[in-house]
Structures are given as structure tokens and as C-alpha cells.
C-alpha positions in Angstrom: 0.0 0.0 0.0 1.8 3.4 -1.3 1.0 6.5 1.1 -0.8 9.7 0.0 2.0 11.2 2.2 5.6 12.9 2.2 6.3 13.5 -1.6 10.5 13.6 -1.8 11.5 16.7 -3.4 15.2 17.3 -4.2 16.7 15.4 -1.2 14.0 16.9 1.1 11.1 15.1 2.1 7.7 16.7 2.4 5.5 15.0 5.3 6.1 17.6 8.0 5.6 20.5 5.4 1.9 18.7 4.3 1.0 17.9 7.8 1.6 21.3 8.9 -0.5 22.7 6.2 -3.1 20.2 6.4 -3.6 20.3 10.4 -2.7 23.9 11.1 -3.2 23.5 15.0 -0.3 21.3 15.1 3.4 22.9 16.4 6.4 23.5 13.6 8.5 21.6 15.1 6.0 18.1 14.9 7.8 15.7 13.1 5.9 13.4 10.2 8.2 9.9 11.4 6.2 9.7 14.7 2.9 9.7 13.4 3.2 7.8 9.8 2.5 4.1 11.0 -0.6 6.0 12.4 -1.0 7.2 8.7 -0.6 3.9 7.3 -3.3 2.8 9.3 -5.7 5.8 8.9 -4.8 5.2 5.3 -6.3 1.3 5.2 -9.5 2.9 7.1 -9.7 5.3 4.2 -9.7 2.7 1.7 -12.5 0.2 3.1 -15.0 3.6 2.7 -14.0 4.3 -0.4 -12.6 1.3 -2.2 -9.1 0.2 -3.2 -9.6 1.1 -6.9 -10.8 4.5 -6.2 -7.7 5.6 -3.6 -5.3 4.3 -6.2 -6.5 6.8 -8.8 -6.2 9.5 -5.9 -2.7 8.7 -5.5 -1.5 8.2 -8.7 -2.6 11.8 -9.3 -0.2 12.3 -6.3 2.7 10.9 -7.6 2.0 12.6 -10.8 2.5 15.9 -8.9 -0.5 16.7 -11.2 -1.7 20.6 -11.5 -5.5 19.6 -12.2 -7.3 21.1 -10.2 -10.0 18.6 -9.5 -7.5 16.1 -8.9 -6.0 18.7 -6.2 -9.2 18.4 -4.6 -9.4 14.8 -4.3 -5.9 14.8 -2.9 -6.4 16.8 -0.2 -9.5 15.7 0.7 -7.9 12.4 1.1 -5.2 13.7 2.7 -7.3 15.3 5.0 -9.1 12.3 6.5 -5.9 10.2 6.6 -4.0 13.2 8.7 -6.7 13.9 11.0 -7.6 10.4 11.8 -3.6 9.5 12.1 -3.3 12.4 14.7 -6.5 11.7 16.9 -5.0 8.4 17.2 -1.6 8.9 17.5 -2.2 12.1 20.2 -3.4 10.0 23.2 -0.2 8.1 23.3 1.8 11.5 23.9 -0.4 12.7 26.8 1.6 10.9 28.9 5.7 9.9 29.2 5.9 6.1 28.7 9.3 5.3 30.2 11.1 2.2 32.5 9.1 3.7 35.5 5.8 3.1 33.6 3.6 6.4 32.6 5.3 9.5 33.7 3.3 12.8 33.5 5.6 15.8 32.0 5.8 19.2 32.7 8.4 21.9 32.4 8.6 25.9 32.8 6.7 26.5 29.5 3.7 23.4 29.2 1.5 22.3 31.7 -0.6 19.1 31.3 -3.8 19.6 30.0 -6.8 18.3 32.5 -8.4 15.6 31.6 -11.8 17.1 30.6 -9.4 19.2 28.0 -8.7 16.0 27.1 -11.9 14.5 26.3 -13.6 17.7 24.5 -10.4 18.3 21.9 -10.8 14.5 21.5 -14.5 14.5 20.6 -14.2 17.5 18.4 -11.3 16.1 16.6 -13.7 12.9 16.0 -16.3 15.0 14.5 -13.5 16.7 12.7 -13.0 13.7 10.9 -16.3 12.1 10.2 -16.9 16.2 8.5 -13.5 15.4 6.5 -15.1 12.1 5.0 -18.1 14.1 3.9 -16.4 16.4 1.9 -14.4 13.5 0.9 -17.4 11.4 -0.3 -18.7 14.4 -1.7 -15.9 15.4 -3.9 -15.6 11.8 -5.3 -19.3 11.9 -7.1 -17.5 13.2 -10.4 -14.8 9.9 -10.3 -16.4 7.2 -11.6 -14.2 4.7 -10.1 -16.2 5.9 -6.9 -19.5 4.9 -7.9 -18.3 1.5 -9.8 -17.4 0.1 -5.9 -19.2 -2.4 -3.9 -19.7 0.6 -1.3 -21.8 2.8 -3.3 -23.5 0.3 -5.5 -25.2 -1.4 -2.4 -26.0 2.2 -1.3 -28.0 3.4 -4.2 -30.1 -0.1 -4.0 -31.8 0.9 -1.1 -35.3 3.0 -1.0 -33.5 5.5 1.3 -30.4 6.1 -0.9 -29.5 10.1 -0.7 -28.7 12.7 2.6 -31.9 14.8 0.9 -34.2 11.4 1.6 -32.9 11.2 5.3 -33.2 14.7 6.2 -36.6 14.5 5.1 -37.6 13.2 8.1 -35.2 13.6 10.6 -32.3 15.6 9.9 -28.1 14.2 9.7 -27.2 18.1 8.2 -26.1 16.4 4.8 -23.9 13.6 5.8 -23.2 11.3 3.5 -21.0 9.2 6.0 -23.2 8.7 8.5 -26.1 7.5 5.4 -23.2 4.9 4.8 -22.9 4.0 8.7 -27.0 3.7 8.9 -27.0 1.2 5.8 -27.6 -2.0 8.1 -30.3 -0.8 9.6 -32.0 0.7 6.5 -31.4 -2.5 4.9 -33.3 -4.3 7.5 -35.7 -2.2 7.4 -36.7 -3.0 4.0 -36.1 -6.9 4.9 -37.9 -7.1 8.2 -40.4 -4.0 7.9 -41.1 -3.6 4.5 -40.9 -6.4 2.3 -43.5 -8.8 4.5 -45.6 -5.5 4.1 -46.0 -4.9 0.5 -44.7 -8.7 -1.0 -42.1 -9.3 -3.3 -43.9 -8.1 -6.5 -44.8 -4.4 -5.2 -41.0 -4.4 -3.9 -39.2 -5.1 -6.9 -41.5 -2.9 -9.0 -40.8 -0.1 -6.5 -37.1 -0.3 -6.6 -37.3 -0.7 -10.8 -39.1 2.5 -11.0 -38.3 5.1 -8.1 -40.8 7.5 -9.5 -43.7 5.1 -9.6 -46.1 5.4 -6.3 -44.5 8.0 -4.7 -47.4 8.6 -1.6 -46.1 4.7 -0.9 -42.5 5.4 -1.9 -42.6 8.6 0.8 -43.7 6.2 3.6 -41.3 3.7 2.7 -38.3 6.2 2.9 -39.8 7.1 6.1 -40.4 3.8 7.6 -37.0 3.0 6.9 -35.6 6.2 8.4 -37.3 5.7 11.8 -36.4 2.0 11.9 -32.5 3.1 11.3 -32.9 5.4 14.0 -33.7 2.6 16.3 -31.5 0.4 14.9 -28.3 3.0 15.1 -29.7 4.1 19.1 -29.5 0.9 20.2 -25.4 0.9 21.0 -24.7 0.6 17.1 -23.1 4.0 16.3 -21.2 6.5 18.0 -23.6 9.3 19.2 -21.0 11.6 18.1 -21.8 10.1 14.3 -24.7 12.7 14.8 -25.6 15.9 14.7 -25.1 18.2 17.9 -28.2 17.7 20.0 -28.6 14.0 19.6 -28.2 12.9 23.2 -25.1 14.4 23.2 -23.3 13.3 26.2 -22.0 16.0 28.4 -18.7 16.3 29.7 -18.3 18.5 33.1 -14.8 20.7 33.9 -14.0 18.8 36.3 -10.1 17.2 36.4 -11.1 13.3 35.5 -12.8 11.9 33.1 -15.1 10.0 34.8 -16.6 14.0 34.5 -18.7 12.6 31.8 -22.1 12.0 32.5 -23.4 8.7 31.4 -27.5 8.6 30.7 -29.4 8.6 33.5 -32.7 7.0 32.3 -31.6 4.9 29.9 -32.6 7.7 27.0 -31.0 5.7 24.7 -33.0 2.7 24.9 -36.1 5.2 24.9 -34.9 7.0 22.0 -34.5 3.8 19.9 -38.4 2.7 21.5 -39.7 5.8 20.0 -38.2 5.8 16.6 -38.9 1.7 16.6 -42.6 3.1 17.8 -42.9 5.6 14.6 -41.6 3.3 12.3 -44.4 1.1 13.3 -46.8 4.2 12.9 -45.9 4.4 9.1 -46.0 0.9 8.5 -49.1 0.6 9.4 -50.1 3.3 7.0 -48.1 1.7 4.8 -50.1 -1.4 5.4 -53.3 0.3 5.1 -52.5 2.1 1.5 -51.7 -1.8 -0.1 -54.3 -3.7 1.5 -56.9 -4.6 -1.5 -60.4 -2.4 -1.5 -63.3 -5.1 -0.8 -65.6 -6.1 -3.8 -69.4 -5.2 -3.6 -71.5 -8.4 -5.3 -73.7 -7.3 -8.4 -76.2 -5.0 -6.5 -74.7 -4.9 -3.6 -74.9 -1.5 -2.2 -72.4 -0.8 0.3 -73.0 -0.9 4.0 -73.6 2.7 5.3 -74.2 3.1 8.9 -78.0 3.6 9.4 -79.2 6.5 11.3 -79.6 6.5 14.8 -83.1 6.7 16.4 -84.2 7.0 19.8 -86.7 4.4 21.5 -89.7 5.2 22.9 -89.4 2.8 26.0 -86.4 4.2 27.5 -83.7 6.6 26.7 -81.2 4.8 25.3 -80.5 5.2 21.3 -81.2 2.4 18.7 -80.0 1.9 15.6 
């Protein structure tokens, strides 16, 4: 696996120069050597979401040192996801000194250690940082076609709910493409478990042929499927930080440890994943209701209307 990473130029290597550029919080003096088996390893993550074939073409144009800009895009929106997953990963095992005495905390005349809360907020905003990198990312590669020939994005566009617009619909993920890609297992089920019993195997596969056809049924589908990938996500599946701020955030106090952070205390997560299970189940049924077949009347048959009510004459009660 070739790196998206320090070019040689001359004699001189570029990976401190295109870290520095690319993560401009980080000090001159870091050097690129500590941190590129992180990269390597950010780099493989990279790949799995956007497919062998697809980084390859990305780093070709690296090597090419081309002057497209397009391509520059695509490299340093690569770049971009490698380097700031590499360094979220590679800066907890620099809070502390590791040495022959075990873990060592450092401090001299100029640094002081950061408390531990620090700690925990930098951490969670650089993990938002990246999942926002792999947006851009996945959104720069819809004009490579390599991108939308992978098993990843094929197996996206089968489903009903197949686009950030058809999410946010309903509930919404501000546009992110990455967490649509997260949510795939449980919008798949959906369609396994809550849909196709629902409609039968004929209505399904005419639905997904034609994505125009039906669409009151096709708009209750999408939003079945979005409530049942909701409860399927809250139920421990994905990182709540996957989600946009306000999504039972979890809070983290200024106080010196950790253990700051406040876990749920009534289990909001499980009722979270109830009520979107319990909304889902709303829509089906409506869903349900809109494919049932209408009742024939027999040849003059009239239908049954409900007769008028009357009111007896031997007590006070209504008849009908």
C-alpha cells in the first residue's frame, strides 16, 4: 500500500511540510516519522470507505504531482481524512511519558498538562472533525467514476432511502453522507424485516425498478425506513457523536477526570430507539393500510352505510 503522504523533493522530504498545512493547530517543530504508522493505518480505514480502486486513482494523481485542479481536490480531501484520523490516534499516546518507570506525567517551565476534561472535549471535536472530513471527501468523489463502480456505493443506491436529501426528510443528519453509509444495516433491515412482509415481493421489486412510480407509498417507505434506522443506530450501534449536535449528546463537566462525563441517567438511549422503533411502526401501518386490496361489492350490492340513529320510545337509550 503506497502512502498519500511525504512526496520527496530534491533530497528533502515533504511530510512535516503537508501535515503542517493540512492540520494547522499542530506545532512547527512536529515531526511526520512519529505519526506515519498511524497514517498507514488511517490510510487502510480510508480505503475500506472508499474502495481500493478509487484511492489508487487518488494517488496516482499524487505521484503525478499533477496541477488539475479537480484532482488537487481529491488529494487533499484524502489527505485530509488520513491526517486527521492518524493524529486523533496517535495524540493519546503522547499525553503521557511512557518510560522504565511506567507512565510519567511531563511538565516543564513552558507546558503544563492539559486536565483531563481538555482532554476529552479536543478529543471529541477532533472525532467530528474527521467524520466532517469524510463528507467532503465522499462528496468530492461523485465526479470519479471509479467511486461509484465500488461495492460501497452500489449497495448504497439499491436501497429506498439512498441520498442525505431522503434522510433529512424526516429527521435531519445536516447532509452527511458518511453517517447515510454508517446507517446502511439498519436501513437494509428495514426494507427486509419492515417492508418487504408489508407490500410482498412483486410491489418491492417494482418499487425499486421505477423510483418515480407510487410515490405517496414510496414517501412512507423512505420514512419507515428512516425511523427503523434510528432505532437500529440508538440501540449501542453507532457513535452518538456520528450525529448531529443535539442528539443525546453526552455531556462532559470541567472537572479534572474523566469519569466527568455523565453517562445517561434514564436509559434515553433505549427510549430513544423505543420511540423511533414506535414511529416506524406508525408508518407501517399506514403503509399497510395504502396496499391492502379495496373489498368487492357483489352485483347489486350496495355498500354498507351506517344507518341513522333513532331514539326508543321505551327508554332513553339510542337504537340503531
Amino acid at each position: 500500500m503506497k502512502l498519500i503522504f511525504n512526496r520527496e523533493i530534491g533530497s528533502v522530504k515533504q511530510g512535516d511540510i503537508e501535515l503542517n498545512a493540512l492540520l494547522g493547530f499542530l506545532d512547527k517543530s512536529f515531526d511526520y516519522e512519529d505519526i506515519e504508522r498511524f497514517i498507514k493505518n488511517s490510510t487502510q480505514d480510508i480505503i475500506n470507505v472508499i474502495g481500493k480502486t478509487t484511492y489508487e486513482i487518488i494517488q496516482g494523481y499524487y505521484i503525478a504531482e499533477t496541477t488539475d485542479e479537480d484532482q488537487l481536490i481529491l488529494i487533499e480531501a484524502v489527505q485530509y481524512s488520513i491526517a486527521i484520523d492518524a493524529y486523533r490516534k496517535y495524540a493519546p499516546t503522547k499525553d503521557v511519558g511512557h518510560t522504565q518507570n511506567g507512565r510519567r506525567m511531563r511538565v516543564d517551565d513552558h507546558e503544563k498538562q492539559a486536565f483531563e476534561w481538555m482532554l476529552d472535549r479536543d478529543n471529541e471535536n477532533m472525532e467530528r472533525m474527521f467524520y466532517q472530513s469524510l463528507d467532503q471527501l465522499l462528496l468530492a468523489l461523485d465526479g470519479l467514476t471509479s467511486w461509484k463502480d465500488t461495492d460501497q456505493y452500489k449497495k448504497l443506491n439499491e436501497l429506498f432511502v439512498c441520498k442525505t436529501l431522503d434522510f433529512d426528510e424526516f429527521f435531519n443528519i445536516n447532509n452527511s453522507r458518511y453517517l447515510l453509509i454508517k446507517l446502511q444495516p439498519g436501513l437494509r433491515q428495514a426494507e427486509r424485516q419492515g417492508i418487504l412482509p408489508r407490500i410482498g415481493k412483486t410491489v418491492f421489486d417494482e418499487l425499486k425498478a421505477d423510483r418515480t412510480s407510487e410515490p405517496e407509498l414510496q414517501a412512507l417507505i423512505k420514512e419507515a425506513c428512516v425511523y427503523w434506522a434510528l432505532s437500529w443506530a440508538m440501540k449501542g450501534r453507532l457513535t452518538v457523536t456520528l450525529f448531529p449536535e443535539g442528539v443525546l449528546q453526552r455531556f462532559v463537566s470541567d472537572r479534572i477526570t474523566t469519569q466527568g462525563k455523565k453517562p445517561p441517567l434514564m436509559n434515553e438511549y433505549a427510549w430513544a430507539a423505543q420511540q423511533f422503533m414506535q414511529d416506524a411502526e406508525e408508518v407501517l401501518l399506514r403503509i399497510e393500510e395504502s396496499v391492502a386490496p379495496e373489498e368487492e361489492l357483489a352485483e347489486g350490492e350496495d355498500p354498507v352505510i351506517n344507518p341513522p340513529f333513532t331514539f326508543s320510545e321505551t327508554d332513553n337509550y339510542i337504537d340503531t
